[in-house]
ROTI-467722 format. One record per residue: residue in three letters; chain; x, y, z of N, C-alpha, C in turn. Coordinates in nm, 3 decimals. Each point is the difference from the previous one (the first is absolute). Layout:
<rs>
zanu_sese_n.x_n.y_n.z_ca.x_ca.y_ca.z_c.x_c.y_c.z
ALA_A_X_Y_Z_X_Y_Z_X_Y_Z
...
</rs>
This chain:
<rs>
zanu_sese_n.x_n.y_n.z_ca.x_ca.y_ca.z_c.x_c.y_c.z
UNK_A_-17.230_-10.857_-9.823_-0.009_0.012_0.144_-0.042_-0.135_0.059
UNK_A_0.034_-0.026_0.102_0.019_-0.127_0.076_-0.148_0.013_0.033
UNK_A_-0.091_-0.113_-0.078_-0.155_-0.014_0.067_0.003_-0.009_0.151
UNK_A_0.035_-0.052_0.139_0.016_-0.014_0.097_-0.004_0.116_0.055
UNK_A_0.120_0.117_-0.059_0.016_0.156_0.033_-0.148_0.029_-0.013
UNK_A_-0.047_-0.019_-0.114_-0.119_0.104_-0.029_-0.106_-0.053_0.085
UNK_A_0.019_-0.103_0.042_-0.160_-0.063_0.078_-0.032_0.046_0.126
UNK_A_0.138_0.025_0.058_0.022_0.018_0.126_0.016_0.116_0.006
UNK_A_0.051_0.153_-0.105_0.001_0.113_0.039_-0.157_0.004_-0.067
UNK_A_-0.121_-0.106_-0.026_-0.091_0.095_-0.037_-0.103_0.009_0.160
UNK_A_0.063_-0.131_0.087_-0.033_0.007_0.102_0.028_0.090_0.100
UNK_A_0.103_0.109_-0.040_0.060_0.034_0.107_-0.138_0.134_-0.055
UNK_A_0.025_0.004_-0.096_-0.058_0.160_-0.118_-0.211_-0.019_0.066
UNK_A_-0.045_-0.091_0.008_-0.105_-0.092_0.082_-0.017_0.096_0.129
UNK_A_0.129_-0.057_0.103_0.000_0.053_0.130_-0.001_0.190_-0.018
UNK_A_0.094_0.067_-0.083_-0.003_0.122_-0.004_-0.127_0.074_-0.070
UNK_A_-0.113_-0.103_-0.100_-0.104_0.056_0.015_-0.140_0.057_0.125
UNK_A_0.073_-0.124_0.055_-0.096_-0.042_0.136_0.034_0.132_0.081
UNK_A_0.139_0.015_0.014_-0.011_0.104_0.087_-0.018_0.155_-0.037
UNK_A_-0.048_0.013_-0.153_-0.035_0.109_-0.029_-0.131_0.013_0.028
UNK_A_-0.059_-0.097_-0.009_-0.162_0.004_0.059_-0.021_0.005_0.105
UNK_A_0.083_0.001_0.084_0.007_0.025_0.162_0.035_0.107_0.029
UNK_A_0.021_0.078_-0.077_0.034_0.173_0.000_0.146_-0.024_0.012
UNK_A_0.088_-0.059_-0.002_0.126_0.008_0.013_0.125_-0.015_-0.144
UNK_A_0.090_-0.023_-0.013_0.136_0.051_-0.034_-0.034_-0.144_-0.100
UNK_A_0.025_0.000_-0.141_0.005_-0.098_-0.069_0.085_-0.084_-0.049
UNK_A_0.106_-0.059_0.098_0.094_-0.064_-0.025_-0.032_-0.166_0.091
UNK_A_0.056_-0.094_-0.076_-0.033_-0.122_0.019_0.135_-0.137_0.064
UNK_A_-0.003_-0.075_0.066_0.061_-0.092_-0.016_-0.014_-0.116_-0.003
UNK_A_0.080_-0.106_0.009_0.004_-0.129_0.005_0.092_-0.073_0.020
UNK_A_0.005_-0.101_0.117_0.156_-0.107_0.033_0.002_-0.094_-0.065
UNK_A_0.016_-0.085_-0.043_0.016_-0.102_-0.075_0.120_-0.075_0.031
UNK_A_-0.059_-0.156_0.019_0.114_-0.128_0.038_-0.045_-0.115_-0.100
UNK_A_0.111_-0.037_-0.055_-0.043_-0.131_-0.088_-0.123_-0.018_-0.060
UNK_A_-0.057_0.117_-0.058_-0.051_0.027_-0.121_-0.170_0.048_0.084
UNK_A_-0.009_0.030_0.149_-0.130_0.021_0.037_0.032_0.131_0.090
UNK_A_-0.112_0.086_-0.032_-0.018_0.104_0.097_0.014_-0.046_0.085
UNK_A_0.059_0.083_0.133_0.041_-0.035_0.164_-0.064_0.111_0.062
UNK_A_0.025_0.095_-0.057_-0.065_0.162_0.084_-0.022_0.082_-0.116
UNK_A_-0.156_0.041_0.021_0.004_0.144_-0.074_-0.018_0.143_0.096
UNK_A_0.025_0.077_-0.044_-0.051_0.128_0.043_-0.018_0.135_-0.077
UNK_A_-0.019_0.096_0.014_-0.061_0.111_-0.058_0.047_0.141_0.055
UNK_A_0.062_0.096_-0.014_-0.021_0.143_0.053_-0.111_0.020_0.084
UNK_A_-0.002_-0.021_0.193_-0.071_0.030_0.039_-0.012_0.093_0.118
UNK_A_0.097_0.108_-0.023_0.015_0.078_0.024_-0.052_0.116_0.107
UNK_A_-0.107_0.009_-0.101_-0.137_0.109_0.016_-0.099_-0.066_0.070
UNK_A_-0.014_-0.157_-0.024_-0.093_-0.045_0.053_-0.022_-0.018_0.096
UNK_A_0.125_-0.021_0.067_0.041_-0.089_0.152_0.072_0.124_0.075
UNK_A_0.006_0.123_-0.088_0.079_0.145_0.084_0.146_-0.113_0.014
UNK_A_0.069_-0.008_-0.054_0.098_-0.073_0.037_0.156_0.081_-0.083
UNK_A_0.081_-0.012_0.070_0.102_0.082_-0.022_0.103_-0.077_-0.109
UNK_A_-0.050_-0.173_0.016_0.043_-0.096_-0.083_0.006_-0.109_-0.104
UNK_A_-0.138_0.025_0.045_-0.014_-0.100_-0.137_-0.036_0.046_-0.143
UNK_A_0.119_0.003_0.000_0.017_-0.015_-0.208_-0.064_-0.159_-0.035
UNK_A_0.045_-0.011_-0.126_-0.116_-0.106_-0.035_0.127_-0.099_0.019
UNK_A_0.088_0.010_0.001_0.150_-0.100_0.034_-0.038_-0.030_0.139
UNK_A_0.019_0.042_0.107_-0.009_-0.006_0.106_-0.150_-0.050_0.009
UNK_A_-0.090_0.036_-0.009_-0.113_-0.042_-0.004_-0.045_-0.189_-0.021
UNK_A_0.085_-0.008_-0.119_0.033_-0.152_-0.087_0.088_-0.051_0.103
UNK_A_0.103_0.066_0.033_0.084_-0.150_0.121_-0.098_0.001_0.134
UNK_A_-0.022_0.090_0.035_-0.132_-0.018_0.131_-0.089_-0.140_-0.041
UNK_A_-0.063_0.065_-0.065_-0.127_-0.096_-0.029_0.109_-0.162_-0.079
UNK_A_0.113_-0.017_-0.012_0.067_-0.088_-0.041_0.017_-0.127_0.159
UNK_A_-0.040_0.086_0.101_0.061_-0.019_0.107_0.154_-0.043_0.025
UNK_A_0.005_-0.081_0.127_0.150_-0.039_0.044_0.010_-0.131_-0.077
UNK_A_0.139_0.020_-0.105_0.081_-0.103_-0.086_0.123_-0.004_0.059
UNK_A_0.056_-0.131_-0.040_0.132_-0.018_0.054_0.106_0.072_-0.090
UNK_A_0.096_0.041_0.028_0.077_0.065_-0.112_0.019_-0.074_-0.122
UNK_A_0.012_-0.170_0.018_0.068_-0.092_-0.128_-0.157_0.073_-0.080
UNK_A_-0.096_0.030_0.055_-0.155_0.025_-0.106_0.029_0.169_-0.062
UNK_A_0.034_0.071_0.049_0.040_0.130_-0.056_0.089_0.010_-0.125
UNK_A_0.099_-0.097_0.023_0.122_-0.034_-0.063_-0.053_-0.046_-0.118
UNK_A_-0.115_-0.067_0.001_-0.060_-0.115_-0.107_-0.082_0.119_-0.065
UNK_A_-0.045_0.101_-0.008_-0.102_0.068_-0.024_0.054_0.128_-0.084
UNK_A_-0.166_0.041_-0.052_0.018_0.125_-0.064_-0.100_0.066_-0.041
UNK_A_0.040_0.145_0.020_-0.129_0.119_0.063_0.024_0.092_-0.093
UNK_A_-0.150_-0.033_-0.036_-0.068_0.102_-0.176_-0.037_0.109_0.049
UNK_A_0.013_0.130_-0.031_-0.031_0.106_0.025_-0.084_0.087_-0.073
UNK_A_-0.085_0.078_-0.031_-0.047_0.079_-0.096_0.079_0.129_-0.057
UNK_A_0.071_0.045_0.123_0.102_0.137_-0.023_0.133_-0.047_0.083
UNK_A_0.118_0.064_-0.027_0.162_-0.022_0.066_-0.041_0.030_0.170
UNK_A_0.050_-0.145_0.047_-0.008_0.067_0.158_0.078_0.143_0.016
UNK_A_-0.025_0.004_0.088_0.029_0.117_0.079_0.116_-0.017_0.089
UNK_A_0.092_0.051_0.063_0.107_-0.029_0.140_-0.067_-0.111_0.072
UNK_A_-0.087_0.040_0.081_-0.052_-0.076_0.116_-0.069_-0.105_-0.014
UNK_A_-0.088_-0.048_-0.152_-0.029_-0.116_-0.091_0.158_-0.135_-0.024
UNK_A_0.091_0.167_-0.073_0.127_-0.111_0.026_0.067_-0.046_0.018
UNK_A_-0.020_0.103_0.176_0.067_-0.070_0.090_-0.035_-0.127_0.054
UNK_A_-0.162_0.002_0.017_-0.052_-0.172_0.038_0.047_-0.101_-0.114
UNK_A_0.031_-0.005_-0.089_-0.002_-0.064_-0.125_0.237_-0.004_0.037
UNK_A_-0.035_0.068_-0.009_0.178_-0.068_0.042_0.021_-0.015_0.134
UNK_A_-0.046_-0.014_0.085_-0.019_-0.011_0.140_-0.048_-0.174_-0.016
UNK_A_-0.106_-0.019_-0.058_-0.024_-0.151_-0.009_0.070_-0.088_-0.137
UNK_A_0.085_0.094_-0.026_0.063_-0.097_-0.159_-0.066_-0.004_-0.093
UNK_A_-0.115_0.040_0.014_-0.032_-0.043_-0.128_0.025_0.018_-0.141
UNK_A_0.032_-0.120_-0.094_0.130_0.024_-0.088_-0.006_0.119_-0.121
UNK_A_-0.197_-0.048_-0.019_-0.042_0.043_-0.155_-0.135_0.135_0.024
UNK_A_0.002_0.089_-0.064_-0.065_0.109_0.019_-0.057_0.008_-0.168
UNK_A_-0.157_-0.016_-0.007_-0.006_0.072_-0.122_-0.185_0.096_0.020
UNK_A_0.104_0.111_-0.058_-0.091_0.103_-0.026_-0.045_0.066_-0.090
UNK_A_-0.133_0.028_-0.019_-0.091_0.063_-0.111_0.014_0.119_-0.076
UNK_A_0.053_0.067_0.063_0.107_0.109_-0.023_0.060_0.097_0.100
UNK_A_0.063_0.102_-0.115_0.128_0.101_0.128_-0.010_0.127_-0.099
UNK_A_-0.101_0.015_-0.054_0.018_0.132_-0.027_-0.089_0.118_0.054
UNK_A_-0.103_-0.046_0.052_-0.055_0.097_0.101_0.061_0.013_0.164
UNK_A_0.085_-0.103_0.074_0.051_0.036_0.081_0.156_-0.109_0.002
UNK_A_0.103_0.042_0.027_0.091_-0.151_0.001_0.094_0.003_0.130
UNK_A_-0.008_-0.087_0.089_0.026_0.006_0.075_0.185_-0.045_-0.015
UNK_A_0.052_-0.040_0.126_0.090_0.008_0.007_0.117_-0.154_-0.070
UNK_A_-0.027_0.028_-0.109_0.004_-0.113_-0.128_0.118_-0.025_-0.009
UNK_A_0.070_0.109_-0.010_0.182_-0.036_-0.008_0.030_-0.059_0.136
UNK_A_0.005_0.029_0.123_0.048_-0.071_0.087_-0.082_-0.124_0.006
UNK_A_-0.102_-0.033_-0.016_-0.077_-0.147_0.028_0.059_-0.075_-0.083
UNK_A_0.055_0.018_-0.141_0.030_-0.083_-0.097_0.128_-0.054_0.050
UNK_A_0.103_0.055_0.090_0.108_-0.065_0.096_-0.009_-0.116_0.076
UNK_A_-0.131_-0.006_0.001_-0.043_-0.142_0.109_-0.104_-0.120_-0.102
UNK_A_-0.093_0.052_-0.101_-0.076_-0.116_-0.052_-0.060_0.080_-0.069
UNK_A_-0.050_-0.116_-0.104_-0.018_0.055_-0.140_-0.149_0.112_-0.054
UNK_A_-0.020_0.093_-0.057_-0.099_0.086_-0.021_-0.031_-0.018_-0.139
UNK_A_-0.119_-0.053_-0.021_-0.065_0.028_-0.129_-0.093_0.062_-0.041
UNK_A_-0.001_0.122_-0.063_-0.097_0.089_-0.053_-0.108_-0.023_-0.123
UNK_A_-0.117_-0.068_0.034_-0.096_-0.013_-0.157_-0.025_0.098_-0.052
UNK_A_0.019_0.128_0.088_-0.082_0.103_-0.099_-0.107_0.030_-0.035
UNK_A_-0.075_-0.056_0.027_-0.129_0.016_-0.037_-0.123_0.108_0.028
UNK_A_-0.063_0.031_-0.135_-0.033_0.087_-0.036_-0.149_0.047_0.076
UNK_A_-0.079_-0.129_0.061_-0.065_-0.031_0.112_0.026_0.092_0.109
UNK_A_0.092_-0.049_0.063_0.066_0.068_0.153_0.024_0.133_-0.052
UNK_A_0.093_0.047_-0.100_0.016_0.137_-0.017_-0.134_0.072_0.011
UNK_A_-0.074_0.004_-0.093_-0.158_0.027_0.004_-0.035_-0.047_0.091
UNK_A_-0.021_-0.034_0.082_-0.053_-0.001_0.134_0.055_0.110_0.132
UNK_A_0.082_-0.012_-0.017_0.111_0.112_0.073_-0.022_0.115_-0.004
UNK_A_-0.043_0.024_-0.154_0.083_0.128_-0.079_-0.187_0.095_0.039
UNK_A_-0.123_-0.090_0.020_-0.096_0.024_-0.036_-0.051_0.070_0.155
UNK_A_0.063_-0.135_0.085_0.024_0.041_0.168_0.016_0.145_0.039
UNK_A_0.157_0.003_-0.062_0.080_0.093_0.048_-0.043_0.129_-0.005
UNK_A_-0.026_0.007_-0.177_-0.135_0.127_-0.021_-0.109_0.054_0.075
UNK_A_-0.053_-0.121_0.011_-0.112_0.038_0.112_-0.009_0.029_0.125
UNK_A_0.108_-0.069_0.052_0.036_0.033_0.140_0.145_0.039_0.050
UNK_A_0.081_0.088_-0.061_0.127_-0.011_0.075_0.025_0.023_0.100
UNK_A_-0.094_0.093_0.082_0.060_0.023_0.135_0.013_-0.170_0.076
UNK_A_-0.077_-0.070_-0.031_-0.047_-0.086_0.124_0.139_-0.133_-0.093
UNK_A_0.044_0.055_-0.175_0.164_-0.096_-0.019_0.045_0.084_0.077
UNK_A_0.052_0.109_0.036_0.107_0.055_-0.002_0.021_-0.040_0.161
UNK_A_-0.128_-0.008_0.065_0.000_-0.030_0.143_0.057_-0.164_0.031
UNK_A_-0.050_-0.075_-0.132_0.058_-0.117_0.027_0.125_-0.029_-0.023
UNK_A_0.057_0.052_-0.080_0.173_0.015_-0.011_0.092_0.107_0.048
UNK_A_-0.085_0.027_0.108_0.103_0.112_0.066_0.077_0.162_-0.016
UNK_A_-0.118_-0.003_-0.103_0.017_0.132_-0.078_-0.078_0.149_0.110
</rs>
C-alpha cells in the first residue's frame, strides 16, 4: 500500500474519531494538494443539527474557496464510500482521485463515480470496525444518516 495513502487516510480515520466523541457519526475526511492536507472534516451532522454535513462535505467547507485548477490537483481520503450527495461535490469540483477506507458497511454510488475519476478502496479493517461497532450501537441515528 502506497505509504502516502495510509498517512493521509489515517488522518482522515483521526477526524472520524473526533467526531465520535462529539456524539456524532464516525466517518472522516481529508483534501489533499501536493502532498499537504488542505481541508479536513468529520460527520457533523448531529452536532450542528445539519441536514449536510457528511464528513466529505464537511472537509471541502472547512477546505474553503479553491480555484478549480486546485480541485483538479487534489485528492479526498475518506473513511467510508461517499454517498450521492458526497459525490456529487467531488464530481462537481473534478476532483480526479477518491480513496476510501472502505465500502463494505455502506457503498455509495461507486459504479457511476468511477465514469468520471478514479476510486480506490484500502479496505481497511480499522474503518470497517469502526462502522460496524457504530452501526450496532446506534442504527437508528445510521439509518437516519443515510436516508433509511
Amino acid at each position: 500500500m502506497d505509504q502516502n495513502h495510509l498517512k493521509f487516510i489515517k488522518a482522515a480515520i483521526k477526524e472520524a474519531r473526533k467526531g465520535l466523541k462529539e456524539g456524532g457519526i464516525p466517518i472522516g475526511s481529508v483534501l489533499v494538494k501536493d502532498g499537504k492536507i488542505i481541508g479536513r472534516g468529520h460527520n457533523r451532522r448531529v452536532q450542528k443539527k445539519s441536514a449536510i454535513l457528511h464528513a466529505e462535505m464537511d472537509c471541502l467547507e472547512n477546505a474553503g474557496r479553491l480555484k478549480a485548477a486546485d480541485y483538479k490537483k487534489s485528492v479526498i481520503y475518506s473513511t467510508l464510500s461517499p454517498c450521492s450527495m458526497c459525490t456529487g461535490a467531488i464530481l462537481l469540483y473534478k476532483i480526479p482521485l477518491v480513496v476510501i477506507g472502505e465500502n463494505e458497511t455502506y457503498k455509495g454510488p461507486e459504479t457511476y463515480s468511477k465514469k468520471f475519476l478514479n476510486l480506490l478502496n484500502l479496505d481497511l479493517p480499522e474503518c470497517k470496525k469502526l462502522m460496524k461497532g457504530f452501526i450496532k450501537a446506534r442504527p437508528e441515528l445510521w439509518n437516519e444518516d443515510i436516508g433509511e
